[in-house]
N, C-alpha and C positions, 0 to 999 in steps of 0.2 A: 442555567446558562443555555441560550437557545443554541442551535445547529450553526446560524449564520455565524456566532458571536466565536464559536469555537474553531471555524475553518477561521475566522480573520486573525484570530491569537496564534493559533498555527502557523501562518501565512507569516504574520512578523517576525516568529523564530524563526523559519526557515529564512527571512532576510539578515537579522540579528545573528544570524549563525554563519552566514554566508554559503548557503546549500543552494542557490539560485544559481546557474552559470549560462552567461550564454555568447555564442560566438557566430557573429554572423560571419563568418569567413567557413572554415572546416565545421562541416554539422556531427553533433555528438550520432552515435549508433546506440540506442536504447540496449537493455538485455533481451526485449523481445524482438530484436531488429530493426521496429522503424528509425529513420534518419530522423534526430530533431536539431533545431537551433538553441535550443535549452535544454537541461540536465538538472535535476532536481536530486538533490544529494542529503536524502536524511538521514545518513550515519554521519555527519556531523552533529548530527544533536547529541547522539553516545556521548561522546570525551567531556562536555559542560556541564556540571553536576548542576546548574541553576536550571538552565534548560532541558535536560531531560527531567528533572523532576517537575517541570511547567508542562511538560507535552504529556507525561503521566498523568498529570492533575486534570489534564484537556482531556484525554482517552478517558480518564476512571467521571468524567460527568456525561461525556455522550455516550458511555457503556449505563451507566444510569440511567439517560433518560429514555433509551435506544430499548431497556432490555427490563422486564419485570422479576423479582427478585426467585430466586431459584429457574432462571430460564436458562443458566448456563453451570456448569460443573466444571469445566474448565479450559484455559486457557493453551491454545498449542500457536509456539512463535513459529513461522516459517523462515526453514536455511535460507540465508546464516542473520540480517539484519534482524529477520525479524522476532528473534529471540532475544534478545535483550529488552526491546520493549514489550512485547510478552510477559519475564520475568519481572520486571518493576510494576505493571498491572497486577499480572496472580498475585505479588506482594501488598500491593495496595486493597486487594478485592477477596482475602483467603482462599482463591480458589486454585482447585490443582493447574500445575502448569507442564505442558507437555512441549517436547517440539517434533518439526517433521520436517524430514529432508525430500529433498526433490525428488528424489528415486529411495533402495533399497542401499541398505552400506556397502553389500557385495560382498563381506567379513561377517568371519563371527555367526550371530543371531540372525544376517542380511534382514538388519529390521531398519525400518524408513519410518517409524516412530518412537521416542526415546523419553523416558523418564516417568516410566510404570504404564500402565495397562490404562486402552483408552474404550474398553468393550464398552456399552451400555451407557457412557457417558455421552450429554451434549457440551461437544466442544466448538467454543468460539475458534477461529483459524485469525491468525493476528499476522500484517507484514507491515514494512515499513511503506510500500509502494506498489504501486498499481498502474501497471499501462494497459492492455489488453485483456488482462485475465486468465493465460496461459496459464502461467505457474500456479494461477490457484486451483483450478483444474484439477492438475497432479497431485497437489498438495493435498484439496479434498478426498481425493481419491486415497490416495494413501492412508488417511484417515481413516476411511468408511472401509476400505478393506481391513482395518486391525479393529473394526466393529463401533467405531463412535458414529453419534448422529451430528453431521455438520451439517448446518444449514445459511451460518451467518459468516461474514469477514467483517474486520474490523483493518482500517489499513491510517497510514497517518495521511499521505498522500496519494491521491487518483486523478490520472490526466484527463479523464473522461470526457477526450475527445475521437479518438478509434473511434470506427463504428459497431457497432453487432456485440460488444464487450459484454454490458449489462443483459443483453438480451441473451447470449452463450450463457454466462453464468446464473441466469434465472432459469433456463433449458436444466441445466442441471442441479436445480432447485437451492442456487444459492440467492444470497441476499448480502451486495456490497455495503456497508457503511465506512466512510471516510469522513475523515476530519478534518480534510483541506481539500481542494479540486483548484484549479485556476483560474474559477471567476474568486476565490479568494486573495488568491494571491494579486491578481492585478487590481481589485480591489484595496487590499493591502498596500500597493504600491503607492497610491494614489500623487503619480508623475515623479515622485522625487529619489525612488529607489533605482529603478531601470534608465539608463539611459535612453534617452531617447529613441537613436535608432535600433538598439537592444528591444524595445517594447514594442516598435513597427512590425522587429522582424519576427517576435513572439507572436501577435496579432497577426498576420499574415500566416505563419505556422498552424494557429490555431481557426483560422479562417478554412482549412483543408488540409487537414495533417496529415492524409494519405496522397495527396495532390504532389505538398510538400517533402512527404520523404521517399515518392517514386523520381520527383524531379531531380532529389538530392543522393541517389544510390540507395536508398533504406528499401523495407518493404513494403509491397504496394496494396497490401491482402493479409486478412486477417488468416490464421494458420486456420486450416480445415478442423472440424469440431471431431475428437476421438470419443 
């Protein structure tokens, strides 16, 4: 199954699922701050047992074709979504499964990775989503300081419209793979899912997304690289 084939399978769960929102009136505020007119909601794929086991099926062929057999040992979800499809992957794929939190617990062990020892092992970094590549940053880090070698993300969805995104997380010698973007999705639409002026105001969004979410109170700048 090529790359193309599995962002538009992707693209029609997240419509079938109803994870698409958009409001042209009050613009949603991203987790990494910018302002958007759409919000892309793939923890509703969780609760549909047909669906998450279709987006499983979707990750465990582009972890296939993406990756040559012993090039990963295991799998770490990122807090909080991205642990559940992490674990249904490590399930599908035998490989260890780990997760990691944004920071340290601050309790206890103050460990920021959890579910065995990640030294010497290369682990995949797995989220549900991807705006900017903030959090995976941290995420990586957190990793590589408790001694795994990350080098790749696997995410279900990437807006990869920000600018400097891809280019930050190759500086710090990662390598995004995503399995939907939004020429999938509008793709996937193909006029009869969005409403009309719903897909203008997408289109226009995605025409200058920093444009659009300094005009709409959001951020106007990617965060400074740590």
């Amino acid at each position: 199954m090529s790359a193309d084939e599995i962002g538009r399978a992707v693209a029609q769960l997240l419509f079938e699922a109803g994870a698409i929102h958009v409001s042209c009136g009050q613009p949603f505020i991203l987790a990494a701050g910018w302002a958007s007119p759409v919000y892309v909601d793939c923890r509703v794929l969780l609760g549909d047992p047909e669906r998450r086991r279709a987006v499983t099926d979707l990750a465990l062929a582009r972890l296939t074709e993406d990756f040559p057999a012993g090039a990963i040992d295991a799998i770490a979800g990122a807090e909080t979504a991205g642990i559940p499809f992490a674990a249904w992957l490590a399930d599908r794929t035998g490989l260890k499964l780990r997760y990691v939190r944004k920071g340290p617990l601050g309790i206890g062990r103050n460990a920021q990775v959890e579910g065995g020892p990640v030294e010497g092992l290369k682990v995949l970094l797995m989220d549900d989503l991807t705006t900017d590549g903030g959090s995976k940053l941290a995420f990586a880090r957190g990793l590589r300081a408790a001694g795994a070698t990350v080098e790749h993300i696997l995410t279900i969805f990437y807006h990869g419209v920000f600018p400097g995104t891809e280019d930050r997380l190759r500086e710090a010698g990662l390598t995004l793979h995503a399995l939907s973007t939004w020429a999938d999705v509008l793709d996937a639409d193909a006029g009869d899912r969005l409403a009309p002026a719903d897909r203008a105001e997408v289109e226009r969004f995605l025409e200058d997304p920093v444009a659009w979410s300094t005009w709409h109170g959001g951020r106007n700048t990617l965060a400074p690289r740590l």
